[in-house]
N, C-alpha and C positions, 0 to 999 in steps of 0.2 A: 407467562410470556418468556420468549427462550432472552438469552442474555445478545445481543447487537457489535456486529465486528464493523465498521465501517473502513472501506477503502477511496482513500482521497489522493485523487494523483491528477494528472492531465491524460495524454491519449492511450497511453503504456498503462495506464490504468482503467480506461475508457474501455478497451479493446480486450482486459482479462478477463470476460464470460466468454470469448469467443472459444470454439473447440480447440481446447489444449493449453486454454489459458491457466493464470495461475490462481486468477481468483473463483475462474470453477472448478478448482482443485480444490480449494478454502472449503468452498462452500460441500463440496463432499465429504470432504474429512469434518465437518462440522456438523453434517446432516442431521437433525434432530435433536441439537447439541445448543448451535448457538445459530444465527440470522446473519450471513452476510450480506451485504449491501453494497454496491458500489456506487461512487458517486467520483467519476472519471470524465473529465472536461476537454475534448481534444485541443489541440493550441495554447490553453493556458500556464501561464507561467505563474509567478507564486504573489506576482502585486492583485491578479485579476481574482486569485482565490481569495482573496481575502474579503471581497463584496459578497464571498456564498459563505461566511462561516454562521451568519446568524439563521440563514436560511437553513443548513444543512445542522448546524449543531444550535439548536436554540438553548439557551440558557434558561428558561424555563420547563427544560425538559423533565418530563418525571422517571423518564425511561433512558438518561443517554447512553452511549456505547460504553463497553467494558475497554474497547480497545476500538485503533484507528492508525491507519498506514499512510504516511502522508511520503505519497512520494511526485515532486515537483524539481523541476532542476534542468532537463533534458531542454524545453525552451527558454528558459532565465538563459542558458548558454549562447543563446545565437547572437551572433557577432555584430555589432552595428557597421553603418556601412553596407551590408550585403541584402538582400531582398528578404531575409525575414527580421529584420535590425527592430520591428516593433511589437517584437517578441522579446526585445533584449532586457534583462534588467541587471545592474552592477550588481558586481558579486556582494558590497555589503549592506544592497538594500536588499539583496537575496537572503542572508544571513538571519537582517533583521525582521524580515517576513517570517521566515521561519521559527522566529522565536513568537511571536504576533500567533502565528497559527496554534503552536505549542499551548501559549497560554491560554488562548481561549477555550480549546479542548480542557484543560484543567482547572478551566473555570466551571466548565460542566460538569465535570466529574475527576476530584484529586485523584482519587484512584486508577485514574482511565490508564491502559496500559499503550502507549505512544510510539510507532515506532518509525523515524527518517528510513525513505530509502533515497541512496543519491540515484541524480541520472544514469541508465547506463554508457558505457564506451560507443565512441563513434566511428563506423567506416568511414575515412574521409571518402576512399576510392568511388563508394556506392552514395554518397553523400555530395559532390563535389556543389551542388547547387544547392543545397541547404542552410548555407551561412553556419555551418555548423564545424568545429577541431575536435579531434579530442584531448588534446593539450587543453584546451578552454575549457571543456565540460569536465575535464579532472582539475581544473582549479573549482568549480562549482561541487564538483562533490567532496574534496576535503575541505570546503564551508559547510558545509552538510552535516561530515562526520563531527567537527568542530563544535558546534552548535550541539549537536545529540550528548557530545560529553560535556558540553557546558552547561546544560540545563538536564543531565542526570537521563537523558532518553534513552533507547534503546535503539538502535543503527543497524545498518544491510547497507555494505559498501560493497554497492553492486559495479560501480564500476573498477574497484579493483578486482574484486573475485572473478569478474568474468576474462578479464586478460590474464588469467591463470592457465587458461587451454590453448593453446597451439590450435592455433583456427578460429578463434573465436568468431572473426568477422562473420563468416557465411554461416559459422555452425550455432550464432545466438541472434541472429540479426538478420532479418526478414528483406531489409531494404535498405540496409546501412545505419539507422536508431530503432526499428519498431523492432518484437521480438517475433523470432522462432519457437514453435513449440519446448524446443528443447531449452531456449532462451528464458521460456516463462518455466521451466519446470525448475530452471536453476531460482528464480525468484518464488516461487513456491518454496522448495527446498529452505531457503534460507530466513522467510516469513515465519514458516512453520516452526523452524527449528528455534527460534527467537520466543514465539509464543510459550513454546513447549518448557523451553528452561526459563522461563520466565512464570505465570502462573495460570495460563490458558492453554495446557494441555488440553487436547481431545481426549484423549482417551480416558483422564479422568473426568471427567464431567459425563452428568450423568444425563440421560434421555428425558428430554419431554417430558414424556408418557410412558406407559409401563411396555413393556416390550413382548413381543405375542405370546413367548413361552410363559411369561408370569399369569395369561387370562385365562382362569378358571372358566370354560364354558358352560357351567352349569351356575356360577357364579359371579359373572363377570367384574358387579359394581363393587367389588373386594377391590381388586385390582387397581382401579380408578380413585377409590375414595384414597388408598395409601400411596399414589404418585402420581397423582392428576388433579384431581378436583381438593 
């Protein structure tokens, strides 16, 4: 059975199989490697994740993931007071969720490789009705980073990297929070790159199954019995 990547977020993570997303990026550089999975909740903020961790991560699992993306934050940000206020959660019961999620992942598996991404940056312009700053959601994502170095995780502080380009707004953000192709390729990019110097390289891991150049056609069940069966 190939090894299991799980990506746990709300709608930003809901929406990465779509064409140019970042988690059907994952899952090609993975192809016959490792099992991506998503499990992306649109609207959720990080109090409501915490009623799916036993459903999504059972602790009696014989199989859990090697690794898991939790990225939550972009709705814990929205403002009370404004029409999405019950979406809102205070930044340090934010925090403490986040550490609530961590642990239970590593109750399934110590070795599981864990990695926070913050929300990203928000258009207010394209945003104006969303109850949404991005002064607010950058105090949410340095909880974020906080929390990743407090409990030893691994981090994608997506919303500073992305206000590194001149233009970000239009050129990562589809609708003032959701992403642009190019949006999701910068979260790939930096998913990836984390895996990689971390100990879930693609490129080392080895296939499945044996690969078509190694199947002796006059021999086949060679092939299988030494990296299959």
């Amino acid at each position: 059975m190939r090894p299991q990547i799980v990506l746990f977020g709300d709608s930003i993570t809901e929406q990465s199989f779509r064409s140019g997303g970042w988690g059907a990026s994952l899952t090609d550089t993975y192809s016959r490697k490792a099992d991506v999975v998503v499990r992306g909740y649109g609207g959720y903020n990080t109090r409501w994740a915490l009623f799916l961790l036993h459903h999504i991560f059972p602790l009696d699992s014989s199989k859990p993931p090697v690794a898991t993306t939790v990225f939550f934050g972009a709705n814990d940000a929205a403002l009370l007071g404004r029409s999405s206020e019950r979406q809102h959660v205070p930044i340090e019961e934010y925090k403490d969720n986040l550490r609530k999620i961590a642990c239970h992942l590593k109750e399934c598996n110590p070795t599981m490789l864990i990695a926070l991404i913050t929300p990203p940056p928000v258009d207010e312009e394209r945003r104006k009705n969303s109850a949404r700053t991005n002064e607010a959601t950058g105090t949410y994502a340095k909880g974020c980073i906080e929390v990743a170095k407090e409990l030893g995780l691994f981090s994608v502080d997506l919303w500073s990297k992305m206000q590194e380009t001149e233009g970000w707004q239009k050129k990562y953000l589809s609708d003032g929070l959701h992403l642009t192709p190019e949006g999701n390729r910068v979260v790939y990019k930096e998913v990836i790159s984390l895996f990689s110097e971390a100990w879930l390289s693609a490129e080392e891991m080895p296939l499945d199954c044996p690969h078509s150049s190694e199947i002796n056609p006059k021999n086949p069940e060679k092939a299988f019995q030494q990296k299959c069966l």
